[in-house]
N, C-alpha and C positions, 0 to 999 in steps of 0.2 A: 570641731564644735559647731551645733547646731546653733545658727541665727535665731532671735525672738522678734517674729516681724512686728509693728505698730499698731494697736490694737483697732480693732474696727468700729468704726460709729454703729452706731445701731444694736438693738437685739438678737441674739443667734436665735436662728430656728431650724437649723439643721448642720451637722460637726460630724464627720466622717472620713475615714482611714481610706483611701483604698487601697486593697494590696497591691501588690506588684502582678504583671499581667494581665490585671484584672480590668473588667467593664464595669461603666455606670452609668445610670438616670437618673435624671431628676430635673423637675419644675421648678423655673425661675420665674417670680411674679415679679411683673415689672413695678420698678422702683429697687427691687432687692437688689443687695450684690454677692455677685460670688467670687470669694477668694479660694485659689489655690495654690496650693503651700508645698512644692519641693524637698522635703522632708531632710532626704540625704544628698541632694545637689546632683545635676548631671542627669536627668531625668525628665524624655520626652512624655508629655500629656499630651495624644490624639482628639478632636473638637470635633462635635460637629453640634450647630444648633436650630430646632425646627417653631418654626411659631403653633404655637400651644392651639393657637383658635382655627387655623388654615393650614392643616398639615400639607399642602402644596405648595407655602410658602415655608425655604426653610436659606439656611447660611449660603452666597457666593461668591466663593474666593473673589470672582470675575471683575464683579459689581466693588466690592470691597477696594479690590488693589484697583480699579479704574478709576474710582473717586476719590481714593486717598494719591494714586498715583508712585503706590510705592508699594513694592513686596512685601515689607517687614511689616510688622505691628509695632505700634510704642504705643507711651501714653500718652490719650489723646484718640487715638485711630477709634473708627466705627465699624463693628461687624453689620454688611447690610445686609437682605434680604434679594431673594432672587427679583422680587418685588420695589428693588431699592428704596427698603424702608430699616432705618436703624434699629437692630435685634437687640446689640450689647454694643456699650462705650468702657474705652479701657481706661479706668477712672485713674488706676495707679499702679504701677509693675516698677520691682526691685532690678530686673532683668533690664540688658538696655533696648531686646528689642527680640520679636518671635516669629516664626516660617509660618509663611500661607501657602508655599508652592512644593512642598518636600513629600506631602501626601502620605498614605499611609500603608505600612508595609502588607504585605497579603503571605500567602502561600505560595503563590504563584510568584511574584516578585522576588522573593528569596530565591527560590530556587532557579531563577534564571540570574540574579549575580553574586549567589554565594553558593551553588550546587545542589543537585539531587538530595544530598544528604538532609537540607533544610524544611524538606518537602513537609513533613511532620509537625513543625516547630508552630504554635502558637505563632498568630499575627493577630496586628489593629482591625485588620477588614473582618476577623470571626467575633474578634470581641464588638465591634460596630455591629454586625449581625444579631448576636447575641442580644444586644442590648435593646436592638431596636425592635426585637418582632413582640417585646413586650406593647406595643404600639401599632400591631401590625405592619412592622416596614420591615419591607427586603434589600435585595441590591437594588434594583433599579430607584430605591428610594436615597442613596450613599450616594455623597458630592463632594468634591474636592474641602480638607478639610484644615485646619489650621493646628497646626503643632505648638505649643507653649513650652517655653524655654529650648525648642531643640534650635540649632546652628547649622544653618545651609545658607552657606555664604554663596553670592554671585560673580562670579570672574569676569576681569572684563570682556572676556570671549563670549563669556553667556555662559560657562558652565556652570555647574552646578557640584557640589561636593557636600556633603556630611561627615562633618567632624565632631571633634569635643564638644558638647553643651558650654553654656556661657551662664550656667545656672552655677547656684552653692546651696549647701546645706540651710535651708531655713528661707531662701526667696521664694519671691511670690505674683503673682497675679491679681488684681483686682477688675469684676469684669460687672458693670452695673446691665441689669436687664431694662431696655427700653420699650419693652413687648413683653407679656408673658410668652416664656420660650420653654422648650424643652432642651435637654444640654442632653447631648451624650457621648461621654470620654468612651477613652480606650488610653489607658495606663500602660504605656506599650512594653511590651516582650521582646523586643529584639533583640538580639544577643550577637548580629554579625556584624555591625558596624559601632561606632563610636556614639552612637545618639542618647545612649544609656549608661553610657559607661562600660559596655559590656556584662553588665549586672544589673538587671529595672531594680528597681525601688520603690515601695510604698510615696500616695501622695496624699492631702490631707484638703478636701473640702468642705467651706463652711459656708455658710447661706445666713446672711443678715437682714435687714428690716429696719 
C-alpha cells in the first residue's frame, strides 16, 4: 500500500509523473520547495543542481560532504555550490538518510561490472545528457551527483556496496531552494543491481511556493 505523505505548506505550481528511466528539468526559485515522492518504494532519483544566474556555478558533492563532514544526507544537510554557497536545504525527508558518493550509472560503468551484454542498456549519464543540452551543457558540464533514497552503505574498510533502497511506497524528499537553481534528475534505469529494485519505477515531483 502506497503511503500519503503530509501535505505541503504552500501553493503547488508545478505536479509531475516521471516515468521510470526517464529525465527531467526544471526551475527552482528560491524560497520554493521541491518534494519528491517515491511512488512505489525502492527507487533511485539521480540529482544534479546548477544555479540558474551562473551556470559555472553548479552542485559539489566535495564542498557539501566537507562541510557537513558526512557522506549521507538527512534533514537538515545543505546542498552547496562549487562556490560554497547553499543551493537547497533538506527541509524534511521520510527516508533516514541519501548517497552523495554512489554516482551515476553510465554505459560504460555497466559494462565493465555487469558485461558486454549491458552495453545498450539506458543509463543516468544519457538521461543527465539528455536533459541537460536543453541548456546547452555537455559532459564536461556533469559533476558528481547525489542519489535520493538509493543505499550505499560505508564499510568500515571504506568499501562501498549498493544494495536494497531504504525507500517504501509513498516516501519522500523535501528539498527547499536557497538560490534559484536548475534541478536535473535522471529517474534511473538500472536494472543490474539492487538500487531499483531491479524494476525503476515511476517518481512524482511537486514544486510549491
Amino acid at each position: 500500500m502506497t503511503a500519503s505523505p503530509p501535505p505541503l505548506a504552500g501553493s503547488i505550481v508545478h505536479d509531475e509523473v516521471v516515468p521510470a528511466r526517464a529525465p527531467w528539468l526544471h526551475t527552482i526559485k528560491a524560497g520554493q520547495t521541491l518534494r519528491i515522492v517515491d511512488l512505489e518504494g525502492n527507487q533511485a532519483v539521480d540529482f544534479l543542481a546548477y544555479s540558474a544566474a551562473d551556470d559555472a556555478e553548479r552542485y559539489s558533492a566535495q564542498d557539501t560532504i566537507a562541510a557537513q563532514g558526512n557522506v549521507f544526507l538527512r534533514e537538515g544537510s545543505v546542498l552547496l555550490s562549487n562556490e560554497g554557497a547553499p543551493m537547497m536545504t533538506v527541509v524534511a525527508t521520510a527516508v533516514a538518510y541519501h548517497d552523495t558518493i554512489g554516482g551515476a550509472c553510465s554505459c560504460e560503468s555497466n559494462t565493465l561490472r555487469y558485461g558486454h551484454h549491458t552495453k545498450a542498456q539506458h543509463a543516468c549519464v544519457e538521461n543527465f545528457l539528455i536533459a541537460n543540452a536543453r541548456h546547452g551543457r555537455g559532459k564536461r558540464d556533469m559533476v558528481g551527483n547525489v542519489n535520493w533514497f538509493m543505499n550505499v552503505p560505508v564499510e568500515a574498510d571504506g568499501a562501498l556496496g549498493i544494495v536494497d533502497g531504504i525507500s517504501a511506497p509513498g516516501l519522500y524528499v523535501d528539498l527547499r531552494a536557497e538560490m534559484d537553481v536548475v534541478v536535473v534528475v535522471s529517474n534511473c534505469p538500472q536494472i543490474n543491481n539492487p538500487c531499483n529494485g531491479f524494476a525503476p519505477t515511476p517518481v512524482r515531483m511537486i514544486v510549491t511556493e
